[in-house]
C-alpha positions in Angstrom: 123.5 -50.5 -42.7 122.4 -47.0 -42.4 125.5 -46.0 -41.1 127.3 -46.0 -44.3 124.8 -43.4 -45.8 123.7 -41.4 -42.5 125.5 -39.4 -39.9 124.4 -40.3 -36.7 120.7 -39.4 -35.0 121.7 -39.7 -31.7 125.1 -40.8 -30.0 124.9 -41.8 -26.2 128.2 -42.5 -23.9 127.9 -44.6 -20.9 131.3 -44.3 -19.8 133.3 -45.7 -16.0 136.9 -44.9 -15.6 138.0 -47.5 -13.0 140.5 -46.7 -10.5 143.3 -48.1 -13.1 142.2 -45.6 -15.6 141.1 -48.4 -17.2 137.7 -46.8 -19.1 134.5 -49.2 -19.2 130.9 -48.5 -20.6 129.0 -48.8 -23.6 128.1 -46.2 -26.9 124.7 -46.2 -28.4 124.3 -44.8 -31.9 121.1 -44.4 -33.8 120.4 -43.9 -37.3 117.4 -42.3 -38.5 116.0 -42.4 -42.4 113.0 -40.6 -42.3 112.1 -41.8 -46.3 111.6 -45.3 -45.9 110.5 -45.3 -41.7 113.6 -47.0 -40.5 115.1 -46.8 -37.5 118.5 -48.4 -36.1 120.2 -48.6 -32.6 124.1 -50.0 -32.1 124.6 -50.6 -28.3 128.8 -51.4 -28.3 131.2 -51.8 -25.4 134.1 -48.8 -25.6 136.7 -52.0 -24.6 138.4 -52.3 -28.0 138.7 -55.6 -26.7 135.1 -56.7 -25.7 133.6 -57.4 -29.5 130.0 -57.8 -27.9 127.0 -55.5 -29.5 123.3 -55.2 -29.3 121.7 -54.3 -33.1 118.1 -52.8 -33.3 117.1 -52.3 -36.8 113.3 -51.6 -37.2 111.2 -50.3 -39.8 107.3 -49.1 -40.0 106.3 -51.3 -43.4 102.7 -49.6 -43.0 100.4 -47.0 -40.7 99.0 -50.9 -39.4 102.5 -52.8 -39.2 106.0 -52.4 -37.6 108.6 -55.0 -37.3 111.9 -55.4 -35.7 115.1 -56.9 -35.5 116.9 -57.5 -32.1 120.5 -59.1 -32.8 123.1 -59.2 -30.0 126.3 -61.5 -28.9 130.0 -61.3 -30.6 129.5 -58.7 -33.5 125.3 -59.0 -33.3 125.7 -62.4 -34.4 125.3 -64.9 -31.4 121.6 -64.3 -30.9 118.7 -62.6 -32.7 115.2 -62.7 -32.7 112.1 -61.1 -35.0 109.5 -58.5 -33.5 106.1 -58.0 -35.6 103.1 -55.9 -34.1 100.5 -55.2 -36.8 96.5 -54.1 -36.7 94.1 -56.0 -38.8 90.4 -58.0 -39.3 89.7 -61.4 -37.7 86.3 -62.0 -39.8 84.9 -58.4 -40.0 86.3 -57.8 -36.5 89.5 -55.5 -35.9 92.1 -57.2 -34.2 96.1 -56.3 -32.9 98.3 -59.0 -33.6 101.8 -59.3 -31.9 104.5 -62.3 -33.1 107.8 -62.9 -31.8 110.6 -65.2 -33.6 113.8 -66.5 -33.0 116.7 -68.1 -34.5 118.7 -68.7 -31.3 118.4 -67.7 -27.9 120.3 -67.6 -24.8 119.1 -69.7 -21.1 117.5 -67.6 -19.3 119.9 -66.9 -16.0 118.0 -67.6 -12.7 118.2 -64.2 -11.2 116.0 -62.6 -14.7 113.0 -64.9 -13.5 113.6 -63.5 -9.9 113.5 -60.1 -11.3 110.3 -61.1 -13.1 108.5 -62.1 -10.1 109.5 -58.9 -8.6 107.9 -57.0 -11.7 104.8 -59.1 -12.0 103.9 -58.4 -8.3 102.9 -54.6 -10.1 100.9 -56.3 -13.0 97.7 -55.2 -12.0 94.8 -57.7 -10.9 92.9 -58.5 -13.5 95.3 -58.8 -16.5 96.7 -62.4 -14.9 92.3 -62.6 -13.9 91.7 -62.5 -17.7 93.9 -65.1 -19.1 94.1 -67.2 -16.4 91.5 -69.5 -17.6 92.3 -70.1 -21.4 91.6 -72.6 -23.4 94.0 -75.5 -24.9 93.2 -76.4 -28.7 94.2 -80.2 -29.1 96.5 -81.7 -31.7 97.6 -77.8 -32.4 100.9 -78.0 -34.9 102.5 -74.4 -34.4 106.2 -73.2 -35.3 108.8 -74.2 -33.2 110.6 -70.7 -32.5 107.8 -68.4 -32.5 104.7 -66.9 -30.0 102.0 -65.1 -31.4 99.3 -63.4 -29.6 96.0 -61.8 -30.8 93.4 -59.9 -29.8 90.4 -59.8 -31.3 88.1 -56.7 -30.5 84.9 -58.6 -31.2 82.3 -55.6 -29.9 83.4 -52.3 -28.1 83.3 -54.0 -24.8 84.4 -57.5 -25.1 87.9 -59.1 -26.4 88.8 -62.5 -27.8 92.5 -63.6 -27.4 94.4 -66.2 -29.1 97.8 -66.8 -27.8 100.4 -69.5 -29.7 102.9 -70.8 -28.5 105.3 -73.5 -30.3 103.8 -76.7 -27.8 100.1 -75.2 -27.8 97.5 -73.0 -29.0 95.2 -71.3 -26.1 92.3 -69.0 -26.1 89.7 -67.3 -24.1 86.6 -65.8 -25.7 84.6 -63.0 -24.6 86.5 -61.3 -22.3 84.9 -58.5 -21.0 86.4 -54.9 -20.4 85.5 -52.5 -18.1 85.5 -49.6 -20.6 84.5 -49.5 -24.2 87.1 -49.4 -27.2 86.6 -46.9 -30.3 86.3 -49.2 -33.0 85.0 -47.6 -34.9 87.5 -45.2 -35.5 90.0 -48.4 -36.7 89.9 -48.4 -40.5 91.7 -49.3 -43.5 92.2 -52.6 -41.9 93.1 -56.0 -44.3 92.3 -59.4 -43.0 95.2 -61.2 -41.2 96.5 -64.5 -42.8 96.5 -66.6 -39.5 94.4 -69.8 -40.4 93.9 -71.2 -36.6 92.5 -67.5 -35.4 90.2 -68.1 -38.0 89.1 -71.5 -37.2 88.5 -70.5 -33.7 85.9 -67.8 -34.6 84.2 -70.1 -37.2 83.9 -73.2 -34.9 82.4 -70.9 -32.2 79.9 -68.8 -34.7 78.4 -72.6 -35.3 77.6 -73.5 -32.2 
């Protein structure tokens, strides 16, 4: 914990005093230490009483990888789950890879999916146009508490995406953009240890 080596980065106060004087809100702290590119957020209720939290606690392992921790419940320890976003080669291709993980996670309330139809009516067009028609790879063994998703940035105007999910693994080849990527400027890149991705691109290169 940072905390016990660092003074605090930031400190923000949400605070509501009710008509009983009764005080309500929440205190977000961060903790900054800039020699080894980590970063950590405490969200806690000012309620002595209320014991709930929200722990952030990321760190940038390279210039092409970043990963987080997302912990939250009774004292951060009801719910977590794992955040990695990293750049890297599919083949001799640059690709972005994002993965998600979980321990434990809460149901998802009814109103949060009406607030995520509300929200998806401002995705633009062709974002659900793109991945609307990807394809399902049979017999497909994936982890059970993770989604992964990759794109693959197979020429400066076209895209291949892989997305895994823990019942199935779908993807769409040859997407094409409507404005070129710079490539070419992506460099320093190491090849990504994802095995299916891999088989994708080598069963299509023999056909």
């Amino acid at each position: 914990f940072l905390g016990n080596k660092l003074a605090p980065k930031v400190i923000i106060l949400f605070r509501l005093v009710r008509a009983d004087h009764k005080i309500e809100g929440y205190q977000v702290t961060a903790y900054l230490n800039k020699a080894t590119s980590r970063l950590q957020m405490i969200m806690a209720a000012l309620d002595e009483n209320d014991n709930w939290k929200l722990c952030a606690d990321g760190v940038l392992l390279s210039k092409h990888k970043v990963t987080a921790k997302i912990a939250w419940g009774a004292e951060c320890k009801d719910y977590n789950t794992f955040i990695t976003a990293e750049t890297g080669l599919v083949g001799p291709s640059p690709a972005v890879r994002l993965r998600l993980s979980w321990d434990r996670l809460p149901k998802v309330p009814k109103a949060v999916w009406r607030y995520v139809r509300i929200v998806s009516e401002f995705i633009p067009w062709y974002i659900p146009y793109y991945l609307s028609d990807l394809v399902p790879m049979q017999k497909d063994r994936n982890s059970e508490k993770q989604i992964q998703f990759t794109v693959v940035a197979t020429s400066e105007r076209t895209l291949d995406v892989i997305l895994k999910t823990p019942k199935m693994t779908l993807y769409k080849l040859g997407v094409n953009l409507p404005c070129s990527l710079p490539i070419e400027s992506m460099t320093d890149l190491s090849p990504f240890d994802d095995n299916i991705v891999n088989k994708i691109h080598y069963l299509f290169s023999e056909v």
